[in-house]
C-alpha positions in Angstrom: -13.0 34.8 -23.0 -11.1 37.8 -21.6 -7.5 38.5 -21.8 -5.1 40.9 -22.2 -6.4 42.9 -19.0 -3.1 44.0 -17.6 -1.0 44.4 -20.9 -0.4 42.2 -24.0 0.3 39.1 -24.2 1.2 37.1 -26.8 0.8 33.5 -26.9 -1.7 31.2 -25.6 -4.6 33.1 -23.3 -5.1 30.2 -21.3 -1.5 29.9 -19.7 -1.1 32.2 -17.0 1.7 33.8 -15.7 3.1 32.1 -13.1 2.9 33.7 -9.8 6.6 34.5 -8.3 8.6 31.7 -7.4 6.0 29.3 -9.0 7.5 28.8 -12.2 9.9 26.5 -10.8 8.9 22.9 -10.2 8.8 22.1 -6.0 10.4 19.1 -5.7 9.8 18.8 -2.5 6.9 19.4 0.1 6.9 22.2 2.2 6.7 22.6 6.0 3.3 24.4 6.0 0.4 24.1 3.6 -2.9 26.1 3.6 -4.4 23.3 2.0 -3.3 19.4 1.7 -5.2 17.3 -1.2 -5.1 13.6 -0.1 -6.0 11.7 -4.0 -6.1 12.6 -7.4 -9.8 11.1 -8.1 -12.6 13.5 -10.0 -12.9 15.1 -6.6 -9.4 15.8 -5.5 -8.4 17.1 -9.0 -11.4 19.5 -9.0 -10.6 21.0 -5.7 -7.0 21.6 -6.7 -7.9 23.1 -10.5 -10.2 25.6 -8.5 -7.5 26.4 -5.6 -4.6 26.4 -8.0 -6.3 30.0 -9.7 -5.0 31.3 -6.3 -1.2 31.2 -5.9 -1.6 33.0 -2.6 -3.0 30.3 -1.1 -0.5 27.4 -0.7 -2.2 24.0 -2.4 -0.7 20.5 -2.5 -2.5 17.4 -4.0 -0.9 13.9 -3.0 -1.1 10.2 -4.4 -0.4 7.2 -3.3 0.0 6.1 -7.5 3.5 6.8 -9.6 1.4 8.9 -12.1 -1.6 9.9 -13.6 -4.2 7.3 -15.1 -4.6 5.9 -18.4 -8.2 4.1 -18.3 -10.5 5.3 -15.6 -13.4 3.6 -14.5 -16.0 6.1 -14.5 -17.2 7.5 -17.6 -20.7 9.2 -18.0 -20.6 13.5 -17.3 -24.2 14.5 -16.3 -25.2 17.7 -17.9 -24.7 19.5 -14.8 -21.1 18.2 -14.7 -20.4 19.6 -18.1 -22.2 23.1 -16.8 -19.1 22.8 -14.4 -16.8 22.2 -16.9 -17.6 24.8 -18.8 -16.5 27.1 -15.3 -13.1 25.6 -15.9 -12.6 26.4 -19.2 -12.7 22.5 -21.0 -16.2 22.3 -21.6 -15.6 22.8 -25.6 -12.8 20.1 -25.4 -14.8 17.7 -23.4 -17.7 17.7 -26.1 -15.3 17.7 -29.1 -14.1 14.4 -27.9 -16.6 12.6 -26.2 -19.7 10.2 -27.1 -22.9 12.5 -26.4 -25.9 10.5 -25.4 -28.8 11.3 -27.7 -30.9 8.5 -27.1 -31.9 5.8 -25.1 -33.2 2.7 -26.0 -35.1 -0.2 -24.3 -35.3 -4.1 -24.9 -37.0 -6.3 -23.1 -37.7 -9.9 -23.5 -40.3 -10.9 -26.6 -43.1 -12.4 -26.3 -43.5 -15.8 -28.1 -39.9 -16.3 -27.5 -38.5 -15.0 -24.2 -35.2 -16.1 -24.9 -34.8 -13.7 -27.5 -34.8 -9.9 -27.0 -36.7 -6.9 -28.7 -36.7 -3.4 -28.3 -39.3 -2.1 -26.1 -39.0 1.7 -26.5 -37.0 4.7 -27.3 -36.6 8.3 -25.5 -34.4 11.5 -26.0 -32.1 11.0 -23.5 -32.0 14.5 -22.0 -35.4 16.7 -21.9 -35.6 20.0 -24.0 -34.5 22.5 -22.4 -32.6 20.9 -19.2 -29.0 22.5 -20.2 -27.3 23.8 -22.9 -24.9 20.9 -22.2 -25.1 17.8 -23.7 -25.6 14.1 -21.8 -21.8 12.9 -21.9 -19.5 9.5 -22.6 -16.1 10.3 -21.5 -13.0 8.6 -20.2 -12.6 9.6 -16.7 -8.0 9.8 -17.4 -9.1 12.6 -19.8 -11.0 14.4 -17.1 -8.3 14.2 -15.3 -5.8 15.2 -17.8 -7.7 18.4 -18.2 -7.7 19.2 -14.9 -4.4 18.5 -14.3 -4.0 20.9 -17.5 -5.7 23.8 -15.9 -3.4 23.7 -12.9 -0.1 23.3 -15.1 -1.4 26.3 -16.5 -2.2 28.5 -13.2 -0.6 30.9 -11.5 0.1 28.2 -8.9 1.5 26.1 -11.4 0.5 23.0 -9.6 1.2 19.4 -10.0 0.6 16.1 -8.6 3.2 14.8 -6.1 3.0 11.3 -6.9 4.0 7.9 -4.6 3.1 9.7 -1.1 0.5 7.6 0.8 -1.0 9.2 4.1 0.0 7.3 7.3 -1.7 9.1 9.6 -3.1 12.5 10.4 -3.9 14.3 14.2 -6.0 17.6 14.5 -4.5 19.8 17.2 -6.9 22.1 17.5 -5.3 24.8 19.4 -2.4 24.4 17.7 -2.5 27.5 15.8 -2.5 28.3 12.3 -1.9 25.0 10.9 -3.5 22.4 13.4 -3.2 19.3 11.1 -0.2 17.5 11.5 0.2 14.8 8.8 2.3 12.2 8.0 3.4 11.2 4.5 5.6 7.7 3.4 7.1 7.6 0.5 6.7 4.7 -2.3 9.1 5.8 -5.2 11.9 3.2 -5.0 14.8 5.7 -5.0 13.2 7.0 -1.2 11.0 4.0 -0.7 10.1 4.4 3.3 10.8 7.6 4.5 8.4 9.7 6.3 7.4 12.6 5.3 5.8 15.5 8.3 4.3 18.8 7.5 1.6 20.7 9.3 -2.1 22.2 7.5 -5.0 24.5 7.5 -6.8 22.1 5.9 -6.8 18.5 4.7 -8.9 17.0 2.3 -9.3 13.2 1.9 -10.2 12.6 -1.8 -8.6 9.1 -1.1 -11.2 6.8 -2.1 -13.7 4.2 -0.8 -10.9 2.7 1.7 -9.8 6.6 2.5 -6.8 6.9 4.8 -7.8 10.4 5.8 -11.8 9.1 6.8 -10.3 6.6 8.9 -7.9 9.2 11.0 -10.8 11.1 12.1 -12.8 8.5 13.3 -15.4 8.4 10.4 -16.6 4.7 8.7 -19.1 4.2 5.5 -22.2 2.6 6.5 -24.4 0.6 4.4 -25.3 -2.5 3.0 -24.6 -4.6 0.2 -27.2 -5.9 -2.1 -25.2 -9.4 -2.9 -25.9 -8.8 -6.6 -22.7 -9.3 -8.7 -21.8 -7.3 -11.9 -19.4 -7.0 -14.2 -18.0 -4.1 -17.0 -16.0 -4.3 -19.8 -14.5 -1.8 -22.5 -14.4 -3.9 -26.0 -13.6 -3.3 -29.6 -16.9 -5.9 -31.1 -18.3 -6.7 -34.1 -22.1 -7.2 -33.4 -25.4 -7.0 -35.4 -27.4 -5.4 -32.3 -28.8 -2.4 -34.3 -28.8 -0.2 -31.3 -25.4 -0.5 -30.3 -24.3 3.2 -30.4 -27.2 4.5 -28.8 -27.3 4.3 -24.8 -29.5 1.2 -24.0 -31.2 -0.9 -21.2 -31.7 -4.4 -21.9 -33.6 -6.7 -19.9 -33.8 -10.7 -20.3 -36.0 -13.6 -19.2 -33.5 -15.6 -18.0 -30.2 -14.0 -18.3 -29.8 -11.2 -16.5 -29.9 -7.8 -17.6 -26.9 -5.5 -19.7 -26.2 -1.6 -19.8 -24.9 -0.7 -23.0 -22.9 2.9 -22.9 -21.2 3.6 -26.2 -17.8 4.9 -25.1 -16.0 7.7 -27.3 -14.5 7.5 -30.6 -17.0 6.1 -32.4 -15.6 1.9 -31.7 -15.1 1.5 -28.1 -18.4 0.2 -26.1 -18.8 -0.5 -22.5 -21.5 -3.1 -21.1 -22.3 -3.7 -17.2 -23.3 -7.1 -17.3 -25.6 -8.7 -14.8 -24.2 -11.7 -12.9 -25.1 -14.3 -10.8 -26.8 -12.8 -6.8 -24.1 -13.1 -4.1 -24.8 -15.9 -1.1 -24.9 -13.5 2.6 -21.2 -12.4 3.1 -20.0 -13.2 0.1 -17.7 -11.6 -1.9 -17.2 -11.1 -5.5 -13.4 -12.3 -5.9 -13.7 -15.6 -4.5 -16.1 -16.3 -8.2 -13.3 -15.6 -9.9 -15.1 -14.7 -12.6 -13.3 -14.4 -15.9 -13.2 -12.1 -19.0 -14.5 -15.3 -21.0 -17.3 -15.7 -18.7 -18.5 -11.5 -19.1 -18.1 -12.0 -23.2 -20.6 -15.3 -22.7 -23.1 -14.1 -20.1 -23.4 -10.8 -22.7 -23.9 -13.4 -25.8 -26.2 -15.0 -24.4 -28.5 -11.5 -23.5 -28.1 -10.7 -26.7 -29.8 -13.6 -28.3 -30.7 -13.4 -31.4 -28.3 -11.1 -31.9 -24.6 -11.9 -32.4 -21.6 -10.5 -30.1 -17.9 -11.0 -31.5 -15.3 -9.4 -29.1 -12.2 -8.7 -31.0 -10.0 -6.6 -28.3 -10.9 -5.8 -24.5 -9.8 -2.9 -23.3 -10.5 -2.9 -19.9 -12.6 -5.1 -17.8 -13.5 -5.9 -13.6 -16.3 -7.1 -11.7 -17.7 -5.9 -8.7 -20.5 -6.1 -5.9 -23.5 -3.5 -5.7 -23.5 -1.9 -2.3 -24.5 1.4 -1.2 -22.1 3.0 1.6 -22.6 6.6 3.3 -20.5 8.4 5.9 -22.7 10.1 9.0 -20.5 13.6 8.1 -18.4 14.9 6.0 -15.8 16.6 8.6 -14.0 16.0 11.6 -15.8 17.7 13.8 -18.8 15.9 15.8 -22.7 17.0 15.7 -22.8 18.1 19.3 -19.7 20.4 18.5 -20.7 22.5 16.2 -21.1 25.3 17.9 -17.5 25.2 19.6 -15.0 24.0 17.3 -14.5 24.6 13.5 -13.4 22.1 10.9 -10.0 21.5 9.3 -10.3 18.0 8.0 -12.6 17.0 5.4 -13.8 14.1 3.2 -15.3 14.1 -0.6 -16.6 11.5 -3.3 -15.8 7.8 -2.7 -14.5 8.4 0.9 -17.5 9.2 2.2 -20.5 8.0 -0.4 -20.3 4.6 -2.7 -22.8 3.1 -4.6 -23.0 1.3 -8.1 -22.0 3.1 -11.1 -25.5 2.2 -13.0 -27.1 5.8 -12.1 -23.7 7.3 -13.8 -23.7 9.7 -10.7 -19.9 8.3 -8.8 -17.5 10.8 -10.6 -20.3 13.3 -10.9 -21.4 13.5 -7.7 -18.1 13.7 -6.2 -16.9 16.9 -8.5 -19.7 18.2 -7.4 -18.6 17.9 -3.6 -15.2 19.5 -4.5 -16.8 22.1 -6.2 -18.9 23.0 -3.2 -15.8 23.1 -0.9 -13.6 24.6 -2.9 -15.2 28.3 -3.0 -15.7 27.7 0.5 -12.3 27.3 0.9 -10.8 30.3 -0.8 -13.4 32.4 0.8 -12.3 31.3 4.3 -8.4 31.7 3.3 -9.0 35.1 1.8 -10.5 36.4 4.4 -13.9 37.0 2.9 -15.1 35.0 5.1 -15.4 33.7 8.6 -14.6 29.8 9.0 -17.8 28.9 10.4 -19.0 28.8 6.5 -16.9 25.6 6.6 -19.7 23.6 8.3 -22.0 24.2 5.2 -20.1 21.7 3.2 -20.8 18.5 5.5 -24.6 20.1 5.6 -25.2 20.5 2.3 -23.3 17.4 0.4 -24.2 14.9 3.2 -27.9 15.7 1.8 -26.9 15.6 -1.5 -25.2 11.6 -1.1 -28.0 10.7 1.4 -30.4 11.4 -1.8 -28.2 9.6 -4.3 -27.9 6.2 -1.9 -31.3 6.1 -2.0 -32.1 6.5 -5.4 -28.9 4.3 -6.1 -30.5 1.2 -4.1 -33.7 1.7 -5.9 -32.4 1.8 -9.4 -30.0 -1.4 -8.7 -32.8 -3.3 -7.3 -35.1 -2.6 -10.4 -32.1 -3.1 -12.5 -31.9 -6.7 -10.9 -35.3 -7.4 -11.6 -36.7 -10.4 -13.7 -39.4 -9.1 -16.4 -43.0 -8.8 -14.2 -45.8 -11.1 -15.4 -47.3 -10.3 -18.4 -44.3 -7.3 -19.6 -43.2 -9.6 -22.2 -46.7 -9.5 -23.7 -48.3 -6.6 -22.6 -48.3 -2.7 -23.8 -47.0 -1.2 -20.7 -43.1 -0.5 -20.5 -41.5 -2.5 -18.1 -40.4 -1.2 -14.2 -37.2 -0.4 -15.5 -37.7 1.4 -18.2 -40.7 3.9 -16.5 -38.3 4.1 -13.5 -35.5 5.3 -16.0 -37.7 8.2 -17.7 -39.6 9.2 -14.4 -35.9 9.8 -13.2 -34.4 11.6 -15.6 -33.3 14.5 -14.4 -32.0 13.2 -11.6 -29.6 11.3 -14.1 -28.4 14.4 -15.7 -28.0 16.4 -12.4 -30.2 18.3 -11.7 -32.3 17.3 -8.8 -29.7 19.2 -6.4 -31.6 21.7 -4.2 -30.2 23.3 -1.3 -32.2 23.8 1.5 -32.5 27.4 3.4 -29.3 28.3 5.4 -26.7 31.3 5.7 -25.5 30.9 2.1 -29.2 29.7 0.5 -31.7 32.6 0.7 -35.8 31.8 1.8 -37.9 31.5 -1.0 -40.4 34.8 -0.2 -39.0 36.5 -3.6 -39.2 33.3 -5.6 -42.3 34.4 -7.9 -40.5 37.3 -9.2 -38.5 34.7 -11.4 -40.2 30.9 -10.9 -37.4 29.7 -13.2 -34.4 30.3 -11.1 -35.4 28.2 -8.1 -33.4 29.0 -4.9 -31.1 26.3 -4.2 -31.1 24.6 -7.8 -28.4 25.1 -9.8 -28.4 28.7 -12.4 -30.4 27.6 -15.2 -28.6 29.4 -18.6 -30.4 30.6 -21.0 -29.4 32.2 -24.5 -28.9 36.4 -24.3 -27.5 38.7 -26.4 -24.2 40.8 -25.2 -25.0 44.7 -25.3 -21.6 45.5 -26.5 -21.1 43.4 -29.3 -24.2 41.5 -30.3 -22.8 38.7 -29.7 -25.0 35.4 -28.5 -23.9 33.4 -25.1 -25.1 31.9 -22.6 -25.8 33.6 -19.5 -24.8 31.0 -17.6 -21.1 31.0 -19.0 -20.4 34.2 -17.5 -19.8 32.0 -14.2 -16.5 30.9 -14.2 -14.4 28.7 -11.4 -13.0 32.0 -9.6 -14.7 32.0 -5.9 -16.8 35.0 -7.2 -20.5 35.4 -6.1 -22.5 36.8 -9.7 -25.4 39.5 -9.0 -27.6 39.5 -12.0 -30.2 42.6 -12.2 -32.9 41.8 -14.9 -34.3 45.3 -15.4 -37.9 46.0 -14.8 -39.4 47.9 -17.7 -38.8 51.2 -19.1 -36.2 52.6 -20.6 -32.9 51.6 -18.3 -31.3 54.9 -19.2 -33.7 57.1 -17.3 -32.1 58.9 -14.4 -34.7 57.0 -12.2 -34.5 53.8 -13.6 -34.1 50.6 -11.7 -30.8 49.7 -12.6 -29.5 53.1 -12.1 -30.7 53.5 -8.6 -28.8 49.9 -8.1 -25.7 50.9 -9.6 -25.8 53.8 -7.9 -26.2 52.2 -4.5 -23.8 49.5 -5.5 -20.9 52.3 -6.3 -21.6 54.8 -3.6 -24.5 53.8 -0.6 -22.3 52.8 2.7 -24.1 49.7 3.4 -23.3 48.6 -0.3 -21.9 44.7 0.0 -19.9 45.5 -3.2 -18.3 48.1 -1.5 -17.9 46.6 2.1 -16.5 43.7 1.0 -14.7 44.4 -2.1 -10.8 45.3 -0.9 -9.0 48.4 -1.7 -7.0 48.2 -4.8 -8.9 45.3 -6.6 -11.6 45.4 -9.2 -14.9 46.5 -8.4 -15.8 43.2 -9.3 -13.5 40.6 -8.2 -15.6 39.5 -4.9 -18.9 40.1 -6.3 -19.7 40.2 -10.1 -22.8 42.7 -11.3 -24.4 41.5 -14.9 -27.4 43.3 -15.7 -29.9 41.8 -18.6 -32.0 44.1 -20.5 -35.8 43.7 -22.1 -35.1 46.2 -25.0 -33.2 44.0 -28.4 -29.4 45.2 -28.6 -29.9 47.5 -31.2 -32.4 49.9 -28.7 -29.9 51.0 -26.3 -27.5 53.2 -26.3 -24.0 51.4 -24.8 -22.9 54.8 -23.5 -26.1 56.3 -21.7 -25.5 52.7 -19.0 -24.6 53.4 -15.4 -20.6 53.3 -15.1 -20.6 50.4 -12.4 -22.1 48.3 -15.7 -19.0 49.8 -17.8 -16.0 49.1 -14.8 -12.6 50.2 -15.5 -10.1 47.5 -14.4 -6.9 46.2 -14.3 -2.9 47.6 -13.9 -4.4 50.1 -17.4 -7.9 50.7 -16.0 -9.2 49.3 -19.0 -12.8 49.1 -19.6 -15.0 45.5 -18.9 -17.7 45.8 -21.8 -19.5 42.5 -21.1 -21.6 42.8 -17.8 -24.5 43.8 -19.8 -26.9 41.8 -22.3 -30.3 42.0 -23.8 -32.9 39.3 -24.9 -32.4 36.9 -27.8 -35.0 38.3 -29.6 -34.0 37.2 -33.1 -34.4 33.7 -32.4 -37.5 33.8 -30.3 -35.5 32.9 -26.8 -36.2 35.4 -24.7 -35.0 35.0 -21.7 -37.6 36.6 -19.4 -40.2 34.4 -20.8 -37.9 31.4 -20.8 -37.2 31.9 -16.5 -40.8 33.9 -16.4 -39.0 36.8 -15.2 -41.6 39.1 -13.8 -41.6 41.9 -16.5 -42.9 45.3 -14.8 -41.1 44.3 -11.3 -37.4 42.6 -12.8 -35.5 41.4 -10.1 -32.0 40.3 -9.0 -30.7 36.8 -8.9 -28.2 36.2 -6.8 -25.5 33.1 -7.9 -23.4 31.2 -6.0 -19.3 30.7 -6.8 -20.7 27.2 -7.4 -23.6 28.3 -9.8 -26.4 27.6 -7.5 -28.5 30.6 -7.0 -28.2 31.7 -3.3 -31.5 34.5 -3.5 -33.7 36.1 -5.3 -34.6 39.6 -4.5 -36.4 42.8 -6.1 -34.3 44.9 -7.7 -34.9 47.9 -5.6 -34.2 45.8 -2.1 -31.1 47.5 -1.5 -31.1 46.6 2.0 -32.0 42.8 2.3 -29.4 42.7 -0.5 -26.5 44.2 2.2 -28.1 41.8 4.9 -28.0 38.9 2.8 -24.4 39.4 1.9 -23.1 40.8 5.8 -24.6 37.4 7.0 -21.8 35.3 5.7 -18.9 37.5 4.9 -16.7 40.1 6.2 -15.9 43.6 5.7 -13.0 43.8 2.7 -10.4 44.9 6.1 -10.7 41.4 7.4 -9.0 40.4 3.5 -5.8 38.3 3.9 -2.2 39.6 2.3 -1.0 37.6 -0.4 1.9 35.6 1.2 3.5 35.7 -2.3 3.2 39.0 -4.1 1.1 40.3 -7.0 0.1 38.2 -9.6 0.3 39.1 -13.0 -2.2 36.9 -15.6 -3.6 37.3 -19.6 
């Protein structure tokens, strides 16, 4: 990481200096907001992280509980998810204390005795090559935790303001600046009742399956339920199953069918347990279905194989059902073209579904994520607020695709054994279903379509493995400077900036004509530059729009001081000089990266990246002006930039 850009500091790098005025807790909500976080789910906590890097843009997350959570529900991080992570700075931490899912196995029933299980199969659980990042078992309170530790540590220094429940919200939409008007009651019992009023730019509802916020602007979840009954439970167990650290499907004659998913710390296991189907219209609580009834159904699945329970840490039962909102704003389809959006909805208020496909927490981050850049490109002024529309495009897609694969997956899942799986060769439904699908489970199978912000795919064969829309696929490289190893990919961090990344044709990149020279130099100086036209006076050169460039020559052929000076920026209150934008092939342990994305060699080309980490374009290097077009299509010139409401900022 980089620190120490305006000045030493001693200490740790990761604690920023709070901006002025922000070192002192708010006890208190104020009038106005730029932004109002209803919930501190996966996806409310992930907006604020990302927001609260920008003190000059007023954030304030709400929830309805006293405090934060000790044992979350969801648990599995997708690969993807981690990639994320690793944008906010916990990656490392996440991996250091999690479960990571290496393999999973498959039982089905056995033959001769069908009472009795045996395993079926086995599979890595995350292809070669997917992600650097593992397949991950976490508690979802120490997601949270390390969110909630990246804001304690921003500039913004933000926290939670805990027992506030929304009442109600209205949308006045010529009401100005702030054209939400909320209403807040508090819970605490020293202020138990009162009302709470402040007006906002924008409000978020993060709030959950029976969301408060989805409800005030006239939006429902739609769906069905597929009256199938399961239950999950955390235990401490002695057991003989041989496969019980290892992520596993099991599927009985008789019984019903169990999820095993190791939890972390090397003890702690979680099984969804397959229970009795639901009657039409009925509902899960009026079983009343007890812990001793999970422990027995699971005993009995297990057969031959014992299951002692010795301490449950957490246990609930619940109904599969897959629920979607029609949009993801407040604004109507046939108003698009009038009116812009200032309320929105994320995760569980506007998708639900089982937790089986281990996409719930994932898939809402993911929303967040999306918004959030959108956000503080709109509130900066980078941007005009019509970009705001993209988020209800693009996500609604996104949960549209995971309902559907959701009610596939549960109804497999729910399956009895066909004829002849017990005896035959073939692996049963479930388990081809599960490998057919696995990079869906890890994240992946995102794609934005074409729009403003996602480029046409006319460039794509210059680099085949960066497909437009998909997520930035890292691979390993080699930084110029220092010979260092990374991942390309890590160079995208959770700061609303857009990355360009040149991968030079061949020849010798110091030539005066070279490719990259000829960019840098249009980049720097040319008057339709977007680096220049959007970039405001007095910032770094590369605080809206990030230029990496990636070399064909090893690290030891170049010479660090014959590069074009836009690849060498000076920066900062000291004008110190950035020597990571530029990185050659990992030729030393055979990765090179240009064969790995088949990056066309005698053309190179330039990757455009997303603030989210989805590539936006790809272009060739020398198309200086679709480059400008591409950028001016979405974003303003740098004089459109909003003043900071609360002075400089100062940060390692």
């Amino acid at each position: 990481m980089q620190y120490h850009l305006d000045g030493f500091q001693p200490g740790d790098p990761e604690q920023f200096d709070a901006a002025p005025g922000r070192d002192l807790e708010e006890s208190d909500l104020p009038a106005t907001v730029d932004v109002l976080i209803v919930g501190c789910g996966p996806a409310g906590l992930t907006l604020a992280a990302q927001l609260a890097a920008f003190p000059e843009i007023s954030t304030r997350i709400v929830e309805r509980k006293p405090g934060r959570i000790e044992k979350g529900q969801a648990d599995g991080i997708s690969c993807r998810s981690m990639e994320m992570f690793n944008a906010f700075g916990f990656a490392e931490k996440v991996m250091k204390q999690g479960y990571w899912v290496n393999e999973t196995t498959f039982w089905k029933p056995e033959g001769k005795r069908p009472e009795h299980i045996v395993r079926n199969g086995r599979i890595q659980d995350v292809e070669d090559g997917l992600s650097e990042m593992p397949h991950i078992i976490l508690n979802q309170a120490r997601v949270h935790d390390m969110y909630l530790e990246v804001m304690r540590k921003s500039p913004s220094r933000l926290t939670p303001d805990y027992d506030l429940q929304l009442v109600d919200l209205s949308i006045e939409v010529e009401a100005g600046d702030y054209p939400v008007s909320v209403r807040l009651e508090r819970l605490d019992e020293a202020r138990k009742g009162e009302i709470v009023e402040l007006r906002a730019r924008y409000v978020v509802g993060c709030d959950g399956a029976r969301s408060s916020v989805r409800e005030s602007i006239g939006r429902e979840l739609v769906g069905d339920s597929a009256n199938q009954a399961w239950g999950v439970m955390d235990v401490l167990a002695v057991t003989d199953f041989p496969d019980i650290r290892c992520k596993t499907l099991i599927q009985s004659a008789a019984e019903g069918n169990i999820i095993i998913i190791p939890r972390e710390g090397g003890y702690l296991t979680r099984l969804y347990i397959e229970l009795d189907k639901l009657k039409p219209g009925e509902r899960v609580a009026g079983r009343n279905i007890t812990i001793d009834q999970l422990v027995a159904t699971a005993q009995r699945i297990f057969q031959p194989y014992s299951l002692e329970v010795k301490e449950v840490a957490w246990w609930s039962v619940y109904e599969i059902g897959q629920r979607l909102t029609d949009k993801f704003d407040d604004v109507p389809d046939d108003e698009i073209a009038a009116r812009l959006p200032h309320v929105f909805i994320a995760g569980d208020a506007c998708h639900t579904h089982s937790p089986k496909a281990g996409q719930g927490m994932n898939v809402s981050m993911g929303d967040a994520f999306n918004l959030g850049w959108k956000l503080v490109s709109v509130l900066k002024g980078r941007c005009p607020p019509e970009i705001l529309h993209s988020y209800s495009a693009e996500r609604q897609a996104v949960a549209m695709d995971l309902i559907e694969f959701d009610r596939e997956w549960s109804r497999i899942m729910s399956e009895r054994p066909q004829t002849g799986e017990a005896d035959g060769e073939e692996a049963p439904r479930f388990q081809r279903y599960f490998i057919q699908h696995g990079r869906y489970t890890a994240g992946m199978s995102v794609t934005y379509a074409p729009s403003v912000l996602t480029g046409k795919p006319d460039w794509q064969k210059l680099a085949p493995g960066f497909p437009i829309g998909a997520r930035f696929h890292s691979a390993p490289v080699v930084r110029l400077a220092d010979a260092k190893p990374v991942e390309l990919g890590h160079t995208v961090k959770a700061d609303a900036r857009w990355r360009l990344y040149a991968f030079c044709p061949a020849g010798d990149p110091a030539e005066k004509d070279s490719a990259i020279r000829q960019l840098c130099g249009f980049l720097a100086e040319g008057t339709a530059s977007p680096v220049r036209n959007h970039t405001p006076d007095g910032e770094d050169i590369d605080s809206v729009i990030d230029l990496r460039a990636i070399f064909q020559q090893g690290f030891r052929d170049l010479a660090l001081e014959a590069m074009p000076g836009l690849l060498l920026p000076k920066k900062g209150r000291l004008g110190l000089v950035d020597y990571e934008k530029m990185f050659c092939p990992d030729l030393k342990s055979g990765r090179d990266i240009f064969e790995m994305r088949g990056i066309d060699r005698q053309q190179g080309c330039l990757v455009i990246v997303r603030p989210d980490q989805y590539v936006a374009h790809i272009l060739p290097i020398d198309a200086h002006d679709e480059l400008s077009t591409f950028f001016a299509g979405f974003m303003l010139p740098a004089a459109h930039e909003r003043q900071s409401d609360v002075g400089p900022v100062s940060s390692n």
